[in-house]
N, C-alpha and C positions, 0 to 999 in steps of 0.2 A: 768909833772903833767897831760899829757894826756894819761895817762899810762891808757889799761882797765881794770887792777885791779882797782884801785882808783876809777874807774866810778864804775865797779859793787857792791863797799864798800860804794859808796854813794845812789845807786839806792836800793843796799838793807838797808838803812840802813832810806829812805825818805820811804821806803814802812813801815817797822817798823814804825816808827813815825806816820806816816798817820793811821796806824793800830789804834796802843793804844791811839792816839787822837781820834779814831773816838767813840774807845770802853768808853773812860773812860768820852767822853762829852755827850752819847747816855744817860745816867743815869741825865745828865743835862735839864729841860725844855728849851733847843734851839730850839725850835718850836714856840714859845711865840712871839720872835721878830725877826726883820728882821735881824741885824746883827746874831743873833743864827742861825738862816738859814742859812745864808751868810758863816757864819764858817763851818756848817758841809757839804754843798755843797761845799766847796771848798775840805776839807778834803777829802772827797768821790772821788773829780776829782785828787786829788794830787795822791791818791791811786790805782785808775786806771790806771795814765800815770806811775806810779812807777812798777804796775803789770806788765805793758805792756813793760818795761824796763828789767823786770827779766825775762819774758816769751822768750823777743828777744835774751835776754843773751843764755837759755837753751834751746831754741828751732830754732833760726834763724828770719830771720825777716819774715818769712809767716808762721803765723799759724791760727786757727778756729779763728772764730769772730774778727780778728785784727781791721778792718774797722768800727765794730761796735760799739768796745770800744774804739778806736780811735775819732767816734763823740760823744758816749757818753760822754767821758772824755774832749774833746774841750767843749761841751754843757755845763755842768756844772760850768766849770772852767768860762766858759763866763758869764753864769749867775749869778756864785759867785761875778764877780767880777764889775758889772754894780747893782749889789744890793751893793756892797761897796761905789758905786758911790752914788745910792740913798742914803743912812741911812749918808754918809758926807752932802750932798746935803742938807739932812732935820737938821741934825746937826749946819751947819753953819746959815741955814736959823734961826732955834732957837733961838742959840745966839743974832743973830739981834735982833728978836722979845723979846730976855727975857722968852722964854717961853721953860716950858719942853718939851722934845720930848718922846712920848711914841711909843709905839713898832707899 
């Protein structure tokens, strides 16, 4: 199963997904709340490190700006996912309290 077909039929196929999630939630007010953030910065980083998967496939592993979408792509993905941490955080906090949580 470590075959690198199998790897480049999943890297293409996570770039894919990240794509048409990114395209078809961009027409979505995810700018509103923080989880909507949280989704499309993750997509964006998922998308990145998927690029940067097909870029090493067809090009090797040194090409232009590697390092820069290397931290853009860690950047994001971290930020995504410590804003996941918030919006549980305010989430659970809620429920305690009985009270809505808004964005």
């Amino acid at each position: 199963m470590n075959d690198p077909a199998h790897i480049n039929v999943l890297a293409g196929l996570l770039w894919a997904g990240s794509l048409v999630f990114m395209l078809l939630y961009a027409v979505e007010p995810w700018w509103r709340s923080w989880f909507g953030r949280s989704l499309m910065t993750m997509a964006v980083g998922m998308f990145i490190f998927a690029s940067m998967a097909l870029l090493q496939i067809r090009l090797g592993s040194e090409y232009p700006f590697r390092g820069t979408l290397r931290l853009i792509g860690y950047a994001l993905l971290t930020v995504a996912m410590w804003s996941r941490v918030y919006v549980l955080w305010r989430a659970r906090r809620a429920d305690r309290s009985h009270t809505p949580v808004d964005h």
